[in-house]
Structures are given as structure tokens and as C-alpha cells.
VOGU-3710 file (C-alpha; in Angstrom, 3 decimals, decimal comma):
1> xxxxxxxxxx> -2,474/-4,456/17,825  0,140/-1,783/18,438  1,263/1,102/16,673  5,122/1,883/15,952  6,214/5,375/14,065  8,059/5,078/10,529  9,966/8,303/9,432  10,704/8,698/5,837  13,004/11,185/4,010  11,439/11,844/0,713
11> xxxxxxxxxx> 12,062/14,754/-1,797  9,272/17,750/-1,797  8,162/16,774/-5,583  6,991/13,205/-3,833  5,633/14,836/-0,929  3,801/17,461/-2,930  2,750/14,380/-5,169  1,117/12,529/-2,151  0,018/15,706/-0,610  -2,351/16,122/-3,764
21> xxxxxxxxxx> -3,411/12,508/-4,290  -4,484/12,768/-0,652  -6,268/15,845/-0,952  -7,834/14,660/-3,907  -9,341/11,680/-1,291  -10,258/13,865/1,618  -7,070/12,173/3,170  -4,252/13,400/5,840  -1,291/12,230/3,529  -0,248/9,785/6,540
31> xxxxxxxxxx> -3,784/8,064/6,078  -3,128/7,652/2,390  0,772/6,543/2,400  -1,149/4,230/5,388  -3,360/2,963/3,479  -1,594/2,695/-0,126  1,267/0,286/2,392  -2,220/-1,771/3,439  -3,169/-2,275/-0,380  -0,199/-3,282/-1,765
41> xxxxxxxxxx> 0,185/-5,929/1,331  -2,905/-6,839/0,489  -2,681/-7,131/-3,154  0,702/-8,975/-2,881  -0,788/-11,916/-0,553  -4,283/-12,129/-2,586  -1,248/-13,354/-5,882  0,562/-15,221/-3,656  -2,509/-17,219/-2,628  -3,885/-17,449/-5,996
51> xxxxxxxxxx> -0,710/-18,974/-7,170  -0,180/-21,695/-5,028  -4,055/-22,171/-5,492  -3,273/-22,333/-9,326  0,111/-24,606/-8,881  -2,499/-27,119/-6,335  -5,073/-27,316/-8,792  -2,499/-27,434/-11,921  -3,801/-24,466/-13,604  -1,043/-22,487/-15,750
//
């Protein structure tokens, strides 16, 4: 798998935001915008499989 850059413009209350929710974790705040992005992916395709599970099986 390759890597591509991503530049974001984002006022310095966010960054200063990240910066200490990173620090917080021991984290560069790349690794932690990184891995917040891997997460939410994450958490957004474990609900989308759970619903069509739920719609298959005819739970509501």
C-alpha cells in the first residue's frame, strides 16, 4: 500500500486542540489525526455491516 500527502488548513485553536490530545497520547499530532481518520473508517463500516446484518436477519 502507498502513501499520498493530505494538507489541511485548520485554525490554531484546532491545531492547539489536537496538538494537546496528541501529547496527552505520546502522539506526533499527524499519528493521531492518522489514526482518529482510521477509527472513524472503521467505526462507520463495523454499523454499516451490522445493519445489513440486522435488515438479513430481520432484527429492528
Amino acid at each position: 500500500m502507498g502513501t499520498s500527502v493530505l494538507s489541511l488548513r485548520i485554525d490554531s485553536e484546532l491545531l492547539d486542540r489536537l496538538k494537546h490530545h496528541a501529547a496527552k497520547r505520546g502522539m506526533s499530532v499527524q499519528d493521531y489525526v492518522v489514526r482518529t481518520l482510521v477509527r472513524d473508517d472503521f467505526d462507520e463500516r463495523f454499523k454499516a455491516a451490522v445493519d445489513e446484518t440486522e435488515r438479513f436477519y430481520g432484527a429492528a
